[in-house]
LOTORDREN-16330 format. One line per field, with one value per residue (C-alpha): residue in one letter; chain; x, y, z. Coordinates in steps of 0.5 Angstrom, whole numbers, plus 2048, in hexadecimal, padded with zeros to 3 digits. Layout:
REM residues N
vogu	(A | ...)
vexlo	(A | ...)
px	(X | ...)
py	(Y | ...)
pz	(Z | ...)
This chain:
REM residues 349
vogu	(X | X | X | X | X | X | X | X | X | X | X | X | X | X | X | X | X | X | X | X | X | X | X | X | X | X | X | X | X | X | X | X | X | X | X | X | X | X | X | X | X | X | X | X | X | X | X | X | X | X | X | X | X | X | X | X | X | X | X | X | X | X | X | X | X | X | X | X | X | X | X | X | X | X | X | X | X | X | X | X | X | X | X | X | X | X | X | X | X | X | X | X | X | X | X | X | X | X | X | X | X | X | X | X | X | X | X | X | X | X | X | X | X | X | X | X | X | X | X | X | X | X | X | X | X | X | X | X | X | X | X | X | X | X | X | X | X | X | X | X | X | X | X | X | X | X | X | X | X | X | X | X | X | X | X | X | X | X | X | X | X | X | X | X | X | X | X | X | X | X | X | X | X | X | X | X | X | X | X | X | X | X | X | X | X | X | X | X | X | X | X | X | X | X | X | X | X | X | X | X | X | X | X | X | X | X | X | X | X | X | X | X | X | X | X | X | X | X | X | X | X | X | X | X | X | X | X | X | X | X | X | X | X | X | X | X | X | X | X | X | X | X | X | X | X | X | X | X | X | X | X | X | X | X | X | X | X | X | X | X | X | X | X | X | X | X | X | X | X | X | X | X | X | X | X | X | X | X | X | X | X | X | X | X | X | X | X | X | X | X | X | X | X | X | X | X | X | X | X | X | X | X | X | X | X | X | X | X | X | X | X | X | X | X | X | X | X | X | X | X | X | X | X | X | X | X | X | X | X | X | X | X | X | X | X | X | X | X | X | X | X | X | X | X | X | X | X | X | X)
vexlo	(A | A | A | A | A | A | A | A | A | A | A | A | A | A | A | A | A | A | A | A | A | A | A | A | A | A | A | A | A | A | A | A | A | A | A | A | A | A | A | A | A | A | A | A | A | A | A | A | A | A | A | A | A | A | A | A | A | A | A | A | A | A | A | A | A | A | A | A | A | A | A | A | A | A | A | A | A | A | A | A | A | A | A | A | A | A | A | A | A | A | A | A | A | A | A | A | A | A | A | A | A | A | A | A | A | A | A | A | A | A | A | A | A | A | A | A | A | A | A | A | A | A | A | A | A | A | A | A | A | A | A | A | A | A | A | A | A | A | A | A | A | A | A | A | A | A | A | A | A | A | A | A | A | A | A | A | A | A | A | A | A | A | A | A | A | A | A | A | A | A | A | A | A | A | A | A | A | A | A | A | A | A | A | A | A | A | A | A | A | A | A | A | A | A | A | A | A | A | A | A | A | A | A | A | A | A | A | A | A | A | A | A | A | A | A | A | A | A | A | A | A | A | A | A | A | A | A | A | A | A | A | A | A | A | A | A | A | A | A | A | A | A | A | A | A | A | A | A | A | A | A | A | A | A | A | A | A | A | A | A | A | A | A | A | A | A | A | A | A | A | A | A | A | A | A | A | A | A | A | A | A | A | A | A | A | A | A | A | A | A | A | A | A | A | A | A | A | A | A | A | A | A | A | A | A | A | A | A | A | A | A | A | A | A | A | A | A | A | A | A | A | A | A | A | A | A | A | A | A | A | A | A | A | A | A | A | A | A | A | A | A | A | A | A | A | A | A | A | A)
px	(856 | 850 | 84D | 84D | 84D | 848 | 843 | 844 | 842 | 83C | 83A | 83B | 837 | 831 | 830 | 82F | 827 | 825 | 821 | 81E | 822 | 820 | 825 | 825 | 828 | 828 | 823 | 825 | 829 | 831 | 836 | 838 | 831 | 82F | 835 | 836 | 82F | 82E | 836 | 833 | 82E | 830 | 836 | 830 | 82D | 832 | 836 | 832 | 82B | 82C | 825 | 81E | 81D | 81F | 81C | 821 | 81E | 822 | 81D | 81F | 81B | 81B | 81D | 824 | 825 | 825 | 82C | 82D | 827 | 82B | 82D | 82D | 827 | 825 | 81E | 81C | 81C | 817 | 816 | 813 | 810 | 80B | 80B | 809 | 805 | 809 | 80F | 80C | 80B | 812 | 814 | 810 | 812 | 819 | 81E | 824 | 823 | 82A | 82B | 830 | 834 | 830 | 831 | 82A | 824 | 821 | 826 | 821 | 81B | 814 | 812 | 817 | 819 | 814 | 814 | 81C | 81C | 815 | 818 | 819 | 81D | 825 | 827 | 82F | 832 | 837 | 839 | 83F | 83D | 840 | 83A | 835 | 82F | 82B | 829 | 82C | 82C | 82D | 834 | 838 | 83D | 83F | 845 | 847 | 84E | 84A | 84A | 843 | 83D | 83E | 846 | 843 | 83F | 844 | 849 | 844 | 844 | 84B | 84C | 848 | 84B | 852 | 850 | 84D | 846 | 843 | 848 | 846 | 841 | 840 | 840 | 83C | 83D | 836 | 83A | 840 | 83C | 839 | 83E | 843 | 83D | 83D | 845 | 845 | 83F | 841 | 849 | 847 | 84A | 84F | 851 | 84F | 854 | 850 | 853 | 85A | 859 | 85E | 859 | 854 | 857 | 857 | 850 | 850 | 855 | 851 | 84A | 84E | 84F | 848 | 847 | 844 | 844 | 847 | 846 | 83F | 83E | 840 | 83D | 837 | 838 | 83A | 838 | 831 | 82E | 829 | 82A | 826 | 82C | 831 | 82E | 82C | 833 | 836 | 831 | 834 | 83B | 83A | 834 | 833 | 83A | 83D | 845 | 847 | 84F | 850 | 84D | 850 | 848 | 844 | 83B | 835 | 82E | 828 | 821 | 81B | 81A | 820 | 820 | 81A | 81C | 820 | 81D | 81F | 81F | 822 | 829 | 82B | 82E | 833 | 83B | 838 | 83C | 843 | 844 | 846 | 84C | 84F | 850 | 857 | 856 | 850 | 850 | 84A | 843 | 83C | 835 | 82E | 827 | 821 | 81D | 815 | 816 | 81D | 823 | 828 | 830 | 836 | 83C | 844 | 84B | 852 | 858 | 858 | 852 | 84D | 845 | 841 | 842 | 83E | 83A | 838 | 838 | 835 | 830 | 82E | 832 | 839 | 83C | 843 | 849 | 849 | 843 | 83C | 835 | 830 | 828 | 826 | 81F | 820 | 81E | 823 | 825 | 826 | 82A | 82F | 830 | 830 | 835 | 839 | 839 | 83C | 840 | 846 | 848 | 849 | 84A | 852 | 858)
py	(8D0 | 8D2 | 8CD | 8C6 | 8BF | 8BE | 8C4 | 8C0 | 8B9 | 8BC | 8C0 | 8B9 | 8B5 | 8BB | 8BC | 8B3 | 8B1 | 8B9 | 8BA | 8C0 | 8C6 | 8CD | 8D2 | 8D9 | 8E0 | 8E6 | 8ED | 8F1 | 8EC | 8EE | 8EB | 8E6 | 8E4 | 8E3 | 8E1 | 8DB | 8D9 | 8D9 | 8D5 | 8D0 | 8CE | 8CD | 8C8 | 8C5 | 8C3 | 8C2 | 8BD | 8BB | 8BB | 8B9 | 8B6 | 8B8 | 8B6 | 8BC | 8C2 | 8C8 | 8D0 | 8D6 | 8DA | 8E2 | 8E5 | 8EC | 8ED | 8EF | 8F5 | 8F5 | 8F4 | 8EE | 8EB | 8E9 | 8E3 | 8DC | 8D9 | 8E0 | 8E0 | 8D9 | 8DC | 8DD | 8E2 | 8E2 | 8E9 | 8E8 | 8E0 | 8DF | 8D9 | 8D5 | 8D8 | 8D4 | 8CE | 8CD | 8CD | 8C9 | 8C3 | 8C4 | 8BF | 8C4 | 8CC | 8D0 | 8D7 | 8DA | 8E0 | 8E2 | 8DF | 8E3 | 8E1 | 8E9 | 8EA | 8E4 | 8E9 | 8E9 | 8E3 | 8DE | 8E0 | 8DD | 8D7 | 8D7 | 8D7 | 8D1 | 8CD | 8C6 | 8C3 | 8C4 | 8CB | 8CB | 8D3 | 8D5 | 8DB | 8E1 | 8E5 | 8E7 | 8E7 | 8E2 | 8E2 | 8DD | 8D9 | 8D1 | 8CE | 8C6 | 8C8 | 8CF | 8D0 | 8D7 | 8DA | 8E1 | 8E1 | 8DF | 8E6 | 8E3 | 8DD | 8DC | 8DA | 8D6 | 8D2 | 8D0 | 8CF | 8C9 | 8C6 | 8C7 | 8C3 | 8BE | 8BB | 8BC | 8B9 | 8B2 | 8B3 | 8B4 | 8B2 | 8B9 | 8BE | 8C3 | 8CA | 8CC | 8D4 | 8D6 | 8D3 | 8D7 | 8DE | 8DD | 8DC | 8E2 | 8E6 | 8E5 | 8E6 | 8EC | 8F0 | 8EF | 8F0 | 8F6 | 8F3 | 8F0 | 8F7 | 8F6 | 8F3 | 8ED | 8EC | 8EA | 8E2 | 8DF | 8D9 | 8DF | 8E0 | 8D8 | 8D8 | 8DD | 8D9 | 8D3 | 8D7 | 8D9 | 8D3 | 8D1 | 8D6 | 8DD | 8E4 | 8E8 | 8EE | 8EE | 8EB | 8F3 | 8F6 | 8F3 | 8F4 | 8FB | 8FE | 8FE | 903 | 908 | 90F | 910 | 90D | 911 | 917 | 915 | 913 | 919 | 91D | 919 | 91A | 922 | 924 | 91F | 91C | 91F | 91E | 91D | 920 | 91E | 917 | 916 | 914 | 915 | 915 | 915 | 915 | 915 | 916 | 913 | 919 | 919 | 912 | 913 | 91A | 915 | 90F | 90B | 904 | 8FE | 8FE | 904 | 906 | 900 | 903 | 90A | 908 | 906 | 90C | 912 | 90D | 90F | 916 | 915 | 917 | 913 | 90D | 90B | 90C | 90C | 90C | 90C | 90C | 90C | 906 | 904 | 903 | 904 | 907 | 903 | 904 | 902 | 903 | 902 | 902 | 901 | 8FD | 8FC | 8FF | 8FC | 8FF | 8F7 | 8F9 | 900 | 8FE | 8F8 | 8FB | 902 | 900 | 8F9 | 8F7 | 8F4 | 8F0 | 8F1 | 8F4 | 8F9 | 8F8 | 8F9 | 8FB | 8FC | 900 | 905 | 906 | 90D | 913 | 914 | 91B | 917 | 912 | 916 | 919 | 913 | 912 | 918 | 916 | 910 | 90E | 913 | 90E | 908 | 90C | 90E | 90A)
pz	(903 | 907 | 907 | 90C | 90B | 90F | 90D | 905 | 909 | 90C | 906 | 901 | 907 | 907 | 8FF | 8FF | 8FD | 8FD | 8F8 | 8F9 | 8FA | 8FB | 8FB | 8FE | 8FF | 901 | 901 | 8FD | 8F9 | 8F6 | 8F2 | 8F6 | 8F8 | 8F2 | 8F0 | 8F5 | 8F4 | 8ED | 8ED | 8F2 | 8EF | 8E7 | 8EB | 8EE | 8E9 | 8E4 | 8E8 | 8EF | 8EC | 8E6 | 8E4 | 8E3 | 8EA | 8EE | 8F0 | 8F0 | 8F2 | 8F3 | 8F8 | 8F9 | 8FF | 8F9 | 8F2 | 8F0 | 8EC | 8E5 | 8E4 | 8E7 | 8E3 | 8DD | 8E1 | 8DF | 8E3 | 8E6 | 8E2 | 8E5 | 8EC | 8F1 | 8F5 | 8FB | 8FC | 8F6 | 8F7 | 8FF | 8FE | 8F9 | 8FD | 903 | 8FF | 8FC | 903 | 906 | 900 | 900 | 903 | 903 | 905 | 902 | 905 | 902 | 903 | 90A | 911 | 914 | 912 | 913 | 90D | 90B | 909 | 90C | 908 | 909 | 910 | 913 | 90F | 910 | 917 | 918 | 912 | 915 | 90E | 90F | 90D | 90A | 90B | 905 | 908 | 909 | 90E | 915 | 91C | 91A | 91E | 921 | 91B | 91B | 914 | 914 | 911 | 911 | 90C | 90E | 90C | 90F | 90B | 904 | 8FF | 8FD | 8FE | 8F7 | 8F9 | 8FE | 8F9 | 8F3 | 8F9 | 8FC | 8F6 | 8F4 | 8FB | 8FA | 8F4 | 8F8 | 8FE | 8F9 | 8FA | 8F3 | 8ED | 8EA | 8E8 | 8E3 | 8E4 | 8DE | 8DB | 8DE | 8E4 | 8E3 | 8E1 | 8E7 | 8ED | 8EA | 8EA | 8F1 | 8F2 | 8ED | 8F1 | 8F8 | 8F8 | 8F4 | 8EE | 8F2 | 8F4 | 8FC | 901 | 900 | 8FA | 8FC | 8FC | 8F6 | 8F7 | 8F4 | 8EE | 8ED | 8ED | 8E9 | 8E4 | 8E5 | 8E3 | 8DC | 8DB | 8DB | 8D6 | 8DA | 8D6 | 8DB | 8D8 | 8D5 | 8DD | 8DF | 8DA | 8DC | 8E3 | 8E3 | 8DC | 8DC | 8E0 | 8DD | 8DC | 8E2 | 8E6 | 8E4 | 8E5 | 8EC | 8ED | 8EB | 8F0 | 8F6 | 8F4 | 8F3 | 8F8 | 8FE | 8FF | 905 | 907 | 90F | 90D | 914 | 914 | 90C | 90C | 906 | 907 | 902 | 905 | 901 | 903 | 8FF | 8FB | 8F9 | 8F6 | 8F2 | 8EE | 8EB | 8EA | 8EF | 8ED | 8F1 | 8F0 | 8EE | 8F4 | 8F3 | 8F4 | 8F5 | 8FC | 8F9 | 8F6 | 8FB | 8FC | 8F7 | 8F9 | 8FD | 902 | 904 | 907 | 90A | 906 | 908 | 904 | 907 | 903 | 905 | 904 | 906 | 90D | 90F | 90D | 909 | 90A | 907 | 909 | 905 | 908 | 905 | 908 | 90F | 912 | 914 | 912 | 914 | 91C | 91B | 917 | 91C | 923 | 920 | 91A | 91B | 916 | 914 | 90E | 90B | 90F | 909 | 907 | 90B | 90B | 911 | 912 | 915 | 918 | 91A | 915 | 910 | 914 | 91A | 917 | 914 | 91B | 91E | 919 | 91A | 922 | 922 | 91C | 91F | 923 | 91E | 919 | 91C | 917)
């Protein structure tokens, strides 16, 4: 277990008397921000806030895309970029902050980020991620190893009855639905390196149990994309992807021209950065777009080498050790070429 006593204790003692609870994610939320916070929250309010006398709000700094809207919960979000000012009210009345999935507050948007960082209400992290920044929650459960957030979530309450301090609590379907949407999308549908945890598939036994559809949740996932996503899929893979041999390395590089000509909408770029690796002799992946005012960067890996230290000492990013993204303010012309001068040397096994 990743978990520890003395973390559930602390987490039991912060949920006491806190009426008022806002929880938030990531920019540019994925499947495992919007899955461990819409998860938290329908627990919450069907065990710990079991009466009309609670206020519980998902807050997400940009909208999710379309395919993660179909969520239990997800059409009651609020988000931040087109609701500042109630943004800054919920916060200002909560009695509990809940960031899940990030451990920076830039990562936080340009709304909540300076609410975030001024707040004087106890802010509890559930979180993931390696190389966290300044920001000091009131109480960090962070958990490199964990595959997801949304790992972290169920096994905080699975602890809490083991450990004696609720007799139990139910984990509705939407609960479920929720929480494997997470595990699904950030193990790559349990096929990232991620993923070798048996406690992992127990989870997933245990959200079975509480009745998740798991093929309709891969339909709704991943089979929803519009003609436009397609085509544009097949032009990164057949006009834009350039392969290393040397380097077992694969990059896509797309301009803001080049995503409008087809429609680009968020999410259509979700897996695009998976795909090269499917070529044998590929090992390492990289996909760059251009965004209003930076360049966005993901990059994939398999097996033991590592993409989260590049991404981090590079492009000012970081993440998982298969599984990392980073920005560029540069053009996209000198980033690729920043890229193509660096990535040599970490991109070696």
């Amino acid at each position: 277990m990743l978990v520890n006593i003395e973390d559930v204790r602390r987490l039991s003692d912060l949920l006491s008397d806190k009426r008022r609870v806002v929880i938030t994610a990531h920019m540019s939320p994925d499947g495992d921000a919007m899955g461990a916070a819409l998860g938290l929250k329908h627990i919450l309010a069907e065990n710990v806030f079991s009466n009309d006398d609670f206020s519980l709000t998902v807050i997400m700094p940009n909208a999710a895309p379309n395919f993660l809207m179909w969520l239990p919960g997800a059409e009651d979000i609020v988000v931040a970029e087109n609701n500042t000012e109630k943004t800054a009210h919920l916060l200002q009345e909560a009695e509990l902050i809940c960031v899940l999935d990030y451990c920076e507050s830039k990562r936080a948007g340009t709304i909540l980020q300076p609410l975030l960082e001024n707040t004087t209400k106890p802010v509890l992290m559930i979180d993931h991620h390696i190389n966290p920044g300044t920001f000091a929650p009131t109480l960090s459960l962070s958990y490199p190893q964990a595959p997801a957030t949304a790992f972290i979530v169920l096994e905080l309450f699975n602890r809490l009855v083991e450990e004696g301090l609720i007799s139990r609590y139910v984990l509705s379907k939407d609960a479920a639905t929720c929480l494997y949407t997470g595990l699904m999308t950030d193990t790559g549908n349990f096929a990232f390196n991620n993923a070798n945890m048996p406690q992992l598939y127990r989870m997933v036994a245990q959200l079975l149990e509480a009745g998740i559809e798991k093929d309709k949740i891969y339909d709704n996932v991943y089979n929803q994309f519009s003609v436009d996503r397609l085509r544009f899929t097949g032009y990164c893979l057949y006009h834009k992807m350039r392969i290393f041999p040397k380097y077992n390395t694969a990059l896509i590089a797309l301009s803001s021209d080049e995503l409008r000509r087809f429609n680009f909408q968020s999410g259509d770029a979700e897996g695009i950065v998976n795909m090269p690796l499917q070529i044998a002799s590929v090992h390492y992946s990289v996909f760059m777009r251009e965004d209003t005012d930076k360049i966005k960067i993901s990059f994939r890996s398999q097996g033991d080498r590592p993409v989260n230290v590049y991404a981090h000492e590079i492009f000012n990013g970081g993440g998982h050790a298969n599984a990392a993204g980073g920005d560029s303010t540069l053009s996209l012309q000198d980033t690729v070429k920043r890229f193509e001068d660096t990535f040599r040397k970490y991109f070696t096994k």
